[in-house]
C-alpha positions in Angstrom: 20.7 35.4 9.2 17.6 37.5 9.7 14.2 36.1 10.5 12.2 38.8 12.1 10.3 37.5 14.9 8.5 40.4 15.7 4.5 40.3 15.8 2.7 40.2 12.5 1.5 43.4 11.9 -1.2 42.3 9.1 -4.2 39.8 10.1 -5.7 37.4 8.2 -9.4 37.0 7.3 -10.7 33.6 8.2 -11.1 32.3 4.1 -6.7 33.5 4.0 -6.7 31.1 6.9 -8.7 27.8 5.8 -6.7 28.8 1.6 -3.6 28.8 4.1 -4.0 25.3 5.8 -5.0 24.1 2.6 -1.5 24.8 1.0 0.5 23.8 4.3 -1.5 20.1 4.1 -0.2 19.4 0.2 3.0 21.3 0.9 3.3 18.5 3.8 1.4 15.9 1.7 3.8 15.6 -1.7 7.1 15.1 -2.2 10.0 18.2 -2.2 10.0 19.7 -5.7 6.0 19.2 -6.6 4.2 22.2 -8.5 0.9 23.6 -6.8 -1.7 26.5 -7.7 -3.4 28.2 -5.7 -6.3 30.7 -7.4 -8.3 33.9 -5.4 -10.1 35.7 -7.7 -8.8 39.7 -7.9 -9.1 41.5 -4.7 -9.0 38.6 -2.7 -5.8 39.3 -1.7 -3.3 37.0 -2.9 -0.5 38.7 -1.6 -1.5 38.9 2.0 -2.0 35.2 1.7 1.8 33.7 0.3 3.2 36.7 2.2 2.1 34.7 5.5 2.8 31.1 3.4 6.1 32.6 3.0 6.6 33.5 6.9 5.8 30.4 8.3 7.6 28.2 5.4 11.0 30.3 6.6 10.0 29.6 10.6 9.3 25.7 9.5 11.7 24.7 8.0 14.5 26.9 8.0 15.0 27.0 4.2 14.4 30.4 1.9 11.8 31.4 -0.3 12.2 33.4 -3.6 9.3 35.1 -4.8 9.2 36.0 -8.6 6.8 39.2 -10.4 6.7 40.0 -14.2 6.8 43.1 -13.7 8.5 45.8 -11.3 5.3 47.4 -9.5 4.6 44.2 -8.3 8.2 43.6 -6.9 8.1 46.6 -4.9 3.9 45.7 -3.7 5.3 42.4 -2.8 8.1 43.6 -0.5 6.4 46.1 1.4 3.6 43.6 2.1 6.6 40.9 2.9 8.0 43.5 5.1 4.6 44.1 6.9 4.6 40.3 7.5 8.1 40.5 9.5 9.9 39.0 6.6 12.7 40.4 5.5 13.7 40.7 2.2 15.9 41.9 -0.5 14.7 42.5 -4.5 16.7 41.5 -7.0 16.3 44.3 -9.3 18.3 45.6 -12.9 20.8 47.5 -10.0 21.6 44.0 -8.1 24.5 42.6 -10.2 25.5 39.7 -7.7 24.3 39.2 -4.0 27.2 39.2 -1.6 24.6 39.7 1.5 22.3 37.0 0.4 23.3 34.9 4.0 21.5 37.8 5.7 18.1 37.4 4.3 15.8 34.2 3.9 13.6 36.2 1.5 14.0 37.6 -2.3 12.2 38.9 -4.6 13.1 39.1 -8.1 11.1 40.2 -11.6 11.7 36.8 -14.1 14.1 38.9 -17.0 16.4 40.0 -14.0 16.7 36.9 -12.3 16.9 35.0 -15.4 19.6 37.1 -16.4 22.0 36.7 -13.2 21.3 33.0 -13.5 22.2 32.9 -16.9 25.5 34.9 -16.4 26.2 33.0 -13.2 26.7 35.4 -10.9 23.8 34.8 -9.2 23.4 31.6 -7.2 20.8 31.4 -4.6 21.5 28.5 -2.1 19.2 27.1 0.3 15.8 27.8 -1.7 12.7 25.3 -0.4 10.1 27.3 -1.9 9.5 29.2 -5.2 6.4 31.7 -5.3 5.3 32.8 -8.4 3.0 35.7 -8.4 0.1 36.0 -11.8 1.3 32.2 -12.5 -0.4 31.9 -15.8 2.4 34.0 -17.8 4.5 31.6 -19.5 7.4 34.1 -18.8 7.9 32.0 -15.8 8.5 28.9 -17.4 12.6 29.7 -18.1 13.1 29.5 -14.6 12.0 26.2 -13.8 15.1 24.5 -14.5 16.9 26.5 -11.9 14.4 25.1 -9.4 14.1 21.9 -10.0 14.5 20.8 -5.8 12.5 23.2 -4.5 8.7 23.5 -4.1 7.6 25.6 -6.8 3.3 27.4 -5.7 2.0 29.4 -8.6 -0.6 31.9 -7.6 -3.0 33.4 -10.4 -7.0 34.7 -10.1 -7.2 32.5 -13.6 -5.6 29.3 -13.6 -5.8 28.9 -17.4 -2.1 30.0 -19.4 -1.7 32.8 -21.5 -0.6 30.5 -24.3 -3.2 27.7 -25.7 0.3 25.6 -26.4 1.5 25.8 -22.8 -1.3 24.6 -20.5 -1.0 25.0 -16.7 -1.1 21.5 -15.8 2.3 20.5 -18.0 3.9 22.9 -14.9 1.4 22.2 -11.6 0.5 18.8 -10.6 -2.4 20.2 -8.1 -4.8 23.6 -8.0 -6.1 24.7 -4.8 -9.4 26.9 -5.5 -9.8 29.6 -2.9 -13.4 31.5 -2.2 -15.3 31.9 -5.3 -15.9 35.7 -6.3 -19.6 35.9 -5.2 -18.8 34.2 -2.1 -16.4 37.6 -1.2 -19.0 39.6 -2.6 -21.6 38.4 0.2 -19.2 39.2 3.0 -18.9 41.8 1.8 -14.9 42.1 0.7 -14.9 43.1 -3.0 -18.0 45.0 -4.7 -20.9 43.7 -6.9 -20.7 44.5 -10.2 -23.8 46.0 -12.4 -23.0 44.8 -15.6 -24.9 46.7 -19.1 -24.0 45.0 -22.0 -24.3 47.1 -25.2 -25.0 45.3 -29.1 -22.0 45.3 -30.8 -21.3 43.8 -34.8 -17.8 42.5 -34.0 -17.7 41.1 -37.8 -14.7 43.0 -39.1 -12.5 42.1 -36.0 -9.7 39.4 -36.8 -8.2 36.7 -34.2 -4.6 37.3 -34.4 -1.7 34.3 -33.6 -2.4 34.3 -29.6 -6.0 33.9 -30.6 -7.0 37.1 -29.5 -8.4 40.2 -31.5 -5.9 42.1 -33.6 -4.9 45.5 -32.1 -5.2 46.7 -35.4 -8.3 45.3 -36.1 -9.8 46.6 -32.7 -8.2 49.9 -34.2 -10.1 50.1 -36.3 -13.1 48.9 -35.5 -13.3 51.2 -32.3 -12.0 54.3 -33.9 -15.2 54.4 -35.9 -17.5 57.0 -35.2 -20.3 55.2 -34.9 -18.2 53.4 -32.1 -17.3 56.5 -30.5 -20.8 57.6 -30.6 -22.0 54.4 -28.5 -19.3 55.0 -26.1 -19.9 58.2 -24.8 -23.7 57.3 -25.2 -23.0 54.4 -22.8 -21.2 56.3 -20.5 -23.9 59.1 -20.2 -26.0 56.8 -19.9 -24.8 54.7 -17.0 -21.7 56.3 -15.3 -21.6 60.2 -16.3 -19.8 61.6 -12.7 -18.3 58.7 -11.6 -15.0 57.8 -11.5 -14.3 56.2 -15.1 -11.5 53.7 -15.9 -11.7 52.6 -20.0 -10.0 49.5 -21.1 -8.9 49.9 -25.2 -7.2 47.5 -27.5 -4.6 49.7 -29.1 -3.4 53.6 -28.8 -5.3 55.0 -31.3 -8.3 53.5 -29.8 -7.7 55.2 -26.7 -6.3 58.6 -28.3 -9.3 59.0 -30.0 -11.8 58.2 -27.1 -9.7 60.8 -24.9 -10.2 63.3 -27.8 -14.2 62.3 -27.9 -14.8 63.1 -24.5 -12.7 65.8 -23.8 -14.8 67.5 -26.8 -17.9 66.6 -24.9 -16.4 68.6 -21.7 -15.6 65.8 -19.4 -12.3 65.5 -17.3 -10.3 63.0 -19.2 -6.6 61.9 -19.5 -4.7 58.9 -21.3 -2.4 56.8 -20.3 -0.5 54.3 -22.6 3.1 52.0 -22.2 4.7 55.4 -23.9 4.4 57.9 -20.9 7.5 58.5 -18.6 7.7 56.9 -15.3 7.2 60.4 -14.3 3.8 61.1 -16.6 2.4 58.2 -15.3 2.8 59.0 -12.0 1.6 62.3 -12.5 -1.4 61.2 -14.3 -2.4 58.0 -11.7 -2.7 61.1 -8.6 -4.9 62.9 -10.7 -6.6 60.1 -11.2 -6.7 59.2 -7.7 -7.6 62.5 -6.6 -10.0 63.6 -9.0 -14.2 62.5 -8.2 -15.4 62.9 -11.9 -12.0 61.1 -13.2 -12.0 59.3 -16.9 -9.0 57.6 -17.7 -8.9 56.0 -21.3 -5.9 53.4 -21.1 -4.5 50.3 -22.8 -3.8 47.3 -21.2 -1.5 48.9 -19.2 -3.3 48.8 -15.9 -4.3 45.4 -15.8 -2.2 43.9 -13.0 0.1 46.0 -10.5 -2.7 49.0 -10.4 -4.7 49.7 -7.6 -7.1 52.7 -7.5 -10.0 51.3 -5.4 -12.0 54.5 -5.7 -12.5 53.5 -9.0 -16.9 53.1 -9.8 -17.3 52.2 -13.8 -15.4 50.2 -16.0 -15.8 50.2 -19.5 -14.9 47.2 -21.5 -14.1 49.2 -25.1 -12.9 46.5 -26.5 -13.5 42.6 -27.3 -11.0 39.8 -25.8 -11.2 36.0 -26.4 -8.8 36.3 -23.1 -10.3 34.7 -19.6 -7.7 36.2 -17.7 -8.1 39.8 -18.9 -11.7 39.9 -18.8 -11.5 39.3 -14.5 -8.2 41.7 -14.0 -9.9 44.3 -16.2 -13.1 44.3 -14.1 -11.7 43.4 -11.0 -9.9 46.8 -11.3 -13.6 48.0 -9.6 -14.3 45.8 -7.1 -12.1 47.2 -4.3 -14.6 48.1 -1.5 -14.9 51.0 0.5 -17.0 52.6 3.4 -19.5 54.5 0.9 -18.5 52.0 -1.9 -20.4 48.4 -2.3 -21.2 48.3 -6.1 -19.4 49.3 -8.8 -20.6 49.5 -12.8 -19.3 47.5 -15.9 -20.5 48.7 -19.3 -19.5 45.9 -22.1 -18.8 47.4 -25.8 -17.4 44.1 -26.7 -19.6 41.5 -26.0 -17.1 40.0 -23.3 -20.0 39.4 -20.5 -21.8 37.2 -23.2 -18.9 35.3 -24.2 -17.5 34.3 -20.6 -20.4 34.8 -18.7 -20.9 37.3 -15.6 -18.2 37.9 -13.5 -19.4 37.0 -10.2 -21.1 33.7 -12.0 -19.7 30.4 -11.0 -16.5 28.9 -12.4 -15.4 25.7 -12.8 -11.2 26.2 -12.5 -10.8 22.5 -11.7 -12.6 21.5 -15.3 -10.2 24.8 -16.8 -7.2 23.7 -15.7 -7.5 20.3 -16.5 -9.2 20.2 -19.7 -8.1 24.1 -21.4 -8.2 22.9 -24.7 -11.8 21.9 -24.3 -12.3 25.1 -22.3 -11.0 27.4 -25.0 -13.0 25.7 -27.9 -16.2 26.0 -26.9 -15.8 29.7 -25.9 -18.7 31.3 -27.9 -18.0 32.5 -31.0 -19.1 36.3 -31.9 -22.2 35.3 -34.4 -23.5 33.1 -32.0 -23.3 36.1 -29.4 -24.6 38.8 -31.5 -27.8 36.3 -32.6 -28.9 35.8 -28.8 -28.6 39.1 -27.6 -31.5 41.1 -26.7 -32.2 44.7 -27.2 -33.9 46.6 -24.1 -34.7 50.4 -24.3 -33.1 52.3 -21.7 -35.4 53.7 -19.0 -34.7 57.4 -19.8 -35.8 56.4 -23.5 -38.5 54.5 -22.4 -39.7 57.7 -20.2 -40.0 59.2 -23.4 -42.7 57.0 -24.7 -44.5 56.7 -21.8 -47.9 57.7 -22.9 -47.7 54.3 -25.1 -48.5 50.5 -23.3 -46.9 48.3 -25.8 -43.0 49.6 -27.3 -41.9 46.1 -28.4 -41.9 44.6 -31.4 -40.9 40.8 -31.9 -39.5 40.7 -35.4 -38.6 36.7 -35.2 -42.1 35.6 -34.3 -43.7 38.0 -36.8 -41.2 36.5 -39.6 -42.5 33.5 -38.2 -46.3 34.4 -38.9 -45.8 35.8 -41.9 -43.5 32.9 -43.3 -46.2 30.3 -42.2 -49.0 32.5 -44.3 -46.5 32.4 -47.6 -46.6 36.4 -47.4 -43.4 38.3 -48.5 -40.7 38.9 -46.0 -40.6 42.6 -46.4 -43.9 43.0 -44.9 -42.2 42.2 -41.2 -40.3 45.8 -41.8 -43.3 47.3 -42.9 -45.1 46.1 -39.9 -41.9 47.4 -37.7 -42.0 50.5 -39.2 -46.1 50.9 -38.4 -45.7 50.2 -34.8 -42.3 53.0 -34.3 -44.3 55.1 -36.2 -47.5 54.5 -33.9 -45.4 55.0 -30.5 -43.7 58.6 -31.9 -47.1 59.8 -32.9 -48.5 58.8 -29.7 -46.1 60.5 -27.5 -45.6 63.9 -29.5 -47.5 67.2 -30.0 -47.0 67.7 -33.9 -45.2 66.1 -36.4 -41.5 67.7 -35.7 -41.9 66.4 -31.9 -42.8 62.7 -33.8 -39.8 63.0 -35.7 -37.2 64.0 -33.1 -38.5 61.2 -31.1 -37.9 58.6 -34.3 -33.9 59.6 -34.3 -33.6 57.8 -30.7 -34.8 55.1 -31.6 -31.9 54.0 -34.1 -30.1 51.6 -32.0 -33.2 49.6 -31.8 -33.7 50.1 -35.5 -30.5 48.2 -35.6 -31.5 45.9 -33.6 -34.6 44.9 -35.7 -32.9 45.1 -38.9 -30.1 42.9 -37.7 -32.9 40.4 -36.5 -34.8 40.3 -39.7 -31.4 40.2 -41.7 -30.8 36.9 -39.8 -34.3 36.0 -40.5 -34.0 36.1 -44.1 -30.5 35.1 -44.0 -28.8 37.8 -46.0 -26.6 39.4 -43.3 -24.0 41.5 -45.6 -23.0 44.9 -44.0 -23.7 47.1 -47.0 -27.3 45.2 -47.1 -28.1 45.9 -43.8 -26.8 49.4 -44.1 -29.0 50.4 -47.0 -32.3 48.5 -44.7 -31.5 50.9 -41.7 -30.9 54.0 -44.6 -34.5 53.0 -46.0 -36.2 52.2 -42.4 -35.5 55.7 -41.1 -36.5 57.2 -44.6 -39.9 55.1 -44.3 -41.0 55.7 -40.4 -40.2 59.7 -41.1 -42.9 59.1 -44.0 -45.3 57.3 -41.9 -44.9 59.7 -39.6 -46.0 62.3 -41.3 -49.1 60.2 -43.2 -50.3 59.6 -39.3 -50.5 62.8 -38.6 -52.0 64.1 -42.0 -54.5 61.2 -41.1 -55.0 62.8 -37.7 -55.6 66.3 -39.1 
């Protein structure tokens, strides 16, 4: 039998060590065969942690511990890191058939299908096994292999201790949750990054909530395919993060074909990287990734867990999920620190920062995991976002009018006014129109300068038309549509009276 006593190679930062001795006192506290979880937010290191719970539960108590992954990156992560740890161990990949040297390790590590399958066909039997770690806990792809562990200790380990199926809540496994540090509590000393989040307005109308109550990928499809959608994207990234190293999240192929296609015409150095490439493409494509400064890679869901690139410095959200869980591993992909690397950006196309709040905001797991039916109901719904969110102008847009004092333009409070005086409701448009009009004139030399100026302001256009559309209660697509058609018709008009007038 091989325990390695050899001197830990890896340390362990003093929050590991307290999440540690929190563990070892309810592994010593309840009974032989209880269910625990144990949540660290993305980049705290979770591995490093059961890697050393795993060390000192085989020096304890003599028995063996069986780690399991969903998915084969992770197997290989986990052993090196086991290995690093003085534990030896052997994965139980598609090659392993049956385990005639199992005697000689007190560690495996095993992806669920594989290990389900040698269990299933019985030529797999593991004896001795005290503890059962189960890495990214909240996949119910775990749940088969309970039965074949029924005596030993079973930890779960997850950044988001709420399941990935509304039918299968955490607790029915896990009797107890241990919460480790809290994400802005690593942010302050300084182990993962701080996030600048930009949220950009989004009308997420047509998307449809599909049986796992998340959006459609065909709905996302075709929703983010649009060119208008396109158009915002590449806006927001010039914007905010033109020159650093990109990483876009999409919900489908097409989406992510089509944004690699929109900003390779625009000249920057992208790739895209789906579940279809070769082992080989992807590897290929990751180093250039990895090597490359000004790197976009436009990707779908595929880099979520297992991926590590901590040179990564935006994140774009280009798409909408109802998902917890995805919403911290798709931003947590940035918040690896490094010497010249403290903050990172997160640009939101899909109102995800709205709907779950900001990443490094407080969470309440224990109220999550306990109550996720309550949780998952009262997660905001996308009219309730898109009627609270405020439009700012950008501060190279705003440069642009800065020979003007006053740029807004409150279009609830003037309905408002105008309501209370019994006038008609259009006049709040007119009014709009008067003060964009005002503001272009201001800050241009003639009357083609004026309307130039007017074209950048249509996503605030849409802003105020979506406003007043809620106003008035008429909020039909083709309606609102025809009001932006006729707003940008009328301010080139009053435009061009204003200046007349000046003349």
């Amino acid at each position: 039998m091989e325990v390695n006593k050899e001197i830990k190679k890896k340390t362990l930062y003093d929050y590991q060590e307290e999440d540690l001795n929190k563990i070892f006192t309810q592994l010593d506290k309840l009974p032989e065969g209880t269910n625990i979880l144990y949540q660290l937010p993305t980049g705290g290191g979770k591995t490093v942690v059961f890697s050393e719970i795993a060390r000192r539960f085989i020096e304890r108590t003599g028995k063996k511990v069986m780690v399991l992954t969903h998915r084969i990156e992770l197997s290989k992560q986990t052993s090196k890191m086991l290995k690093g740890f003085g534990v030896a161990n052997k994965v139980i990949n598609s090659e392993v058939k049956e385990l005639y040297d199992q005697d000689d390790y007190m560690c495996f590590v095993a992806m669920v299908e594989t290990l389900n399958n040698r269990l299933q066909e019985e030529k797999v039997k593991i004896n001795n096994i005290g503890l059962v770690i189960i890495d990214e806990a909240h996949y119910n792809s775990f749940r088969k292999l309970f039965k074949y562990f029924d005596k030993s200790t079973i930890l779960g380990v997850t950044a988001t201790p709420l399941s990935s199926n509304i039918k299968l809540p955490m607790k029915d496994n896990y009797k107890h949750l241990i919460i480790g540090e809290s994400i802005q509590s690593l942010i302050n000393k300084n182990f993962l990054a701080k996030a600048n989040l930009y949220n950009y307005d989004v009308s997420l109308r047509t998307l449809k909530l599909g049986i796992n109550g998340d959006y459609t990928v065909k709905s996302s499809d075709e929703f983010y395919s649009a060119h208008s959608m396109l158009g915002k994207l590449l806006t927001a990234y010039e914007e905010i993060a033109k020159g650093t190293k990109t990483l876009i999240f999409n919900n489908g192929i097409n989406t992510s074909l089509y944004v690699y296609e929109t900003f390779k015409k625009a000249g920057y150095n992208v790739r895209h990287l789906d579940n279809k490439n070769t082992a080989t493409e992807r590897k290929e494509i990751l180093e250039w990734f990895a090597e490359t400064p000004d790197a976009i890679l436009t990707s779908v869901s595929i880099l979520t867990t297992g991926f590590d690139e901590p040179t990564v410095e935006s994140i774009i959200l280009n798409r909408a999920t109802r998902s917890l869980t995805l919403y911290f591993q798709m931003i947590g992909r940035g918040s690896r620190v490094l010497p010249n690397k403290n903050e990172f950006n997160v640009i939101d196309m899909g109102n995800n920062i709205a709907r779950f709040g900001p990443w490094d905001a407080p969470v309440d797991w224990q109220e999550i995991f306990h109550f996720p039916d309550f949780y998952l109901e009262n997660i905001k719904n996308d009219e309730e976002i898109e009627r609270e969110f405020v439009y700012e102008m950008p501060e190279e847009l705003r440069a642009k009018f800065s020979k003007s004092d006053n740029i807004s333009f409150d279009v609830k409070e003037e309905y408002k006014k105008i309501f209370a005086q019994g006038k008609k409701s259009k006049l709040v448009l007119e009014k709009s129109i008067e003060q964009h009009a005002q503001i272009c004139v201001e800050n241009s030399e003639d009357v083609f300068d004026a309307r130039i100026l007017a074209k950048e302001l249509k996503d605030e256009i849409q802003y105020r038309v979506k406003q007043y559309s809620y106003c008035i209660m008429n909020n039909t697509k083709n309606y609102k549509e025809w009001l932006e058609e006729d707003y940008e018709r009328k301010l080139r008009s009053s435009i061009s009276k204003m200046f007349a007038a000046k003349m």
